[in-house]
N, C-alpha and C positions, 0 to 999 in steps of 0.2 A: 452860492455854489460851493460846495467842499471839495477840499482840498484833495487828489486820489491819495489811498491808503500808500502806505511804503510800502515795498513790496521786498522781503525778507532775502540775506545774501549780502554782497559784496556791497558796501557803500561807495555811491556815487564819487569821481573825482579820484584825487589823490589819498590813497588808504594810507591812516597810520595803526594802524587796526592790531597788526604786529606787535608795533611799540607800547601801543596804549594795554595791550593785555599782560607783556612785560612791566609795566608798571602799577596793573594791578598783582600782579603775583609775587612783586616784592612786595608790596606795601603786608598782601595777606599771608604770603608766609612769612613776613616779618610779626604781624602781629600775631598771628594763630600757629604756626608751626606748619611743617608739613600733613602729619597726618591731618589736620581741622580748617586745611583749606582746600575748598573742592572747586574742581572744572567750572563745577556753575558759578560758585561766588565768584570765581575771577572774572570769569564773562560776565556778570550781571556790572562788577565794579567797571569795566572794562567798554561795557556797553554794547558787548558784542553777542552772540548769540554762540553757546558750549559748541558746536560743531566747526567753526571757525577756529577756536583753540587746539580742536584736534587736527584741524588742518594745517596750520601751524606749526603744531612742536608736536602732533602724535599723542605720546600717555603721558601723565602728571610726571612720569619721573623727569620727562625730556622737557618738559617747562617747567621744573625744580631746575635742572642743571643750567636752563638758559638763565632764567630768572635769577642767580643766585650766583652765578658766574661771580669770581668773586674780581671786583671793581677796580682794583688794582693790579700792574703788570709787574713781576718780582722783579722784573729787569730795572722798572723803577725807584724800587724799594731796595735793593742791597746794594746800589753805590751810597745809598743815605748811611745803611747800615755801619759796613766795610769800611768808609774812607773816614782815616784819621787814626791816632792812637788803639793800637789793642788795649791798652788799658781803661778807655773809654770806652768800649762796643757796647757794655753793657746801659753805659745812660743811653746809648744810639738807638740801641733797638728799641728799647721802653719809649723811650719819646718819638719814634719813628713810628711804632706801633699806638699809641694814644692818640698821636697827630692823625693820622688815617680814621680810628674811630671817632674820633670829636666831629668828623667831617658831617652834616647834615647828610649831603646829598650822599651817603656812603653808607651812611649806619643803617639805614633798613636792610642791605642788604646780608651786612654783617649781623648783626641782631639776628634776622631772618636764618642764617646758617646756624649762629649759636644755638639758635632754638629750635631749629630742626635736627639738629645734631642727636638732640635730647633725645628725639621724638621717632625720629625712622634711621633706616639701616644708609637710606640714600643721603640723607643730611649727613650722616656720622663720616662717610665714605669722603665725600665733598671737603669738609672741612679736614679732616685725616689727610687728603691726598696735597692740599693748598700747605698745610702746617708741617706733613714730614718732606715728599718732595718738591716742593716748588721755592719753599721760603727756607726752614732753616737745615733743611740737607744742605743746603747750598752756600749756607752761614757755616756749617759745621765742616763743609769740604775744604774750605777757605783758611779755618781756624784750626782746622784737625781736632772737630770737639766730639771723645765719645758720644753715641747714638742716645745713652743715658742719661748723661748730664744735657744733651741736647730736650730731651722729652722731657725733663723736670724743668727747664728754661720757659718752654709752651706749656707746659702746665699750669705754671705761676701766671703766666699774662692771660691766658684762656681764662682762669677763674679770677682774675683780674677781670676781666671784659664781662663775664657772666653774675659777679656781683658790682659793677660798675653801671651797664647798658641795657641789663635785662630783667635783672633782679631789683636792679635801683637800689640797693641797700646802703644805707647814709653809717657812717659819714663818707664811704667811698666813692658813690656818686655824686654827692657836691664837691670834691677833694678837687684842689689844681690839676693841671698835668704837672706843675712842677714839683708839689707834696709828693706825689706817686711816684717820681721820676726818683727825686732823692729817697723816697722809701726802697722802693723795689731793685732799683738799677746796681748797689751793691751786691744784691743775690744773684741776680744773674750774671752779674760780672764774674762770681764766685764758680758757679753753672763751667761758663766759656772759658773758667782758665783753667780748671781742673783738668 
């Protein structure tokens, strides 16, 4: 006797269906970028079938913004920054910042915005909006650091991350956090006191 056929739609039981295509959409726009990952890849990775995605999140851009949501809460991240010496901030945030990406569970999503950044106007928007207002507007209201030396601070760590995490480029992606820390963290210390 065979087994009846599954019959397409909602799976039986308790859905993680949500989740699971959330974690297909980071893994693929971590490795493909936004433009080169489509509805279907993610449902096929996902297991679900493309019309349950759009049931979901609606259009690619609204499972870009879920997907890619970026993983940490600043409210997190700027007492690590903030607390201690001003003349310190700058190893804070370098090491605050490399700690977060060394994270496994954390880098596809970051990888995934890097490189969507590249790639489409909604990547670009995403990581623009996490990097000027959410993180170091905030650093910078604190510190009273012009908006200038503010965006040469992100500048330096962004293409820090980009030939670190994405590009892989050696020796910077075997390097310590601590090599990087004492390389970098003078510059932008430079950056924040200006």
């Amino acid at each position: 006797m065979t087994a009846p056929a599954r019959r397409p739609g909602r799976r039986p039981g308790r859905s993680s269906s949500r989740d699971d295509i959330l974690a297909a959409a980071r893994v693929l726009f971590g490795e493909r970028g936004y433009d080169k990952a489509s509805i279907r890849a993610i449902a096929a990775a996902a297991g679900v079938d493309p019309a349950l995605v759009h049931h979901f999140f609606g259009a690619k851009e609204e499972l870009f913004a879920a997907a890619m949501e970026f993983p940490v809460d600043p409210e997190t991240i700027l007492p690590l920054i903030l607390a201690g010496p001003r003349a310190e901030i700058g190893e804070r945030l370098v090491r605050t910042f490399l700690r977060f990406w060394s994270d496994p569970r954390l880098r596809p999503q970051f990888v995934g915005i890097i490189r969507s950044a590249t790639t489409s106007e909604t990547g670009a928007t995403l990581l623009r909006d996490f990097i000027t207002s959410q993180l170091f507007a905030r650093v910078a209201a604190v510190l009273e650091v012009p908006g200038l030396n503010l965006n040469a601070a992100a500048a330096q760590l962004v293409g820090v991350v980009m030939f670190r995490y994405v590009l892989e480029m050696e020796p910077m992606a075997s390097a310590s956090d601590d090599e990087l820390v004492a390389l970098l963290a003078p510059t932008i210390q430079r950056y924040l006191d200006a």
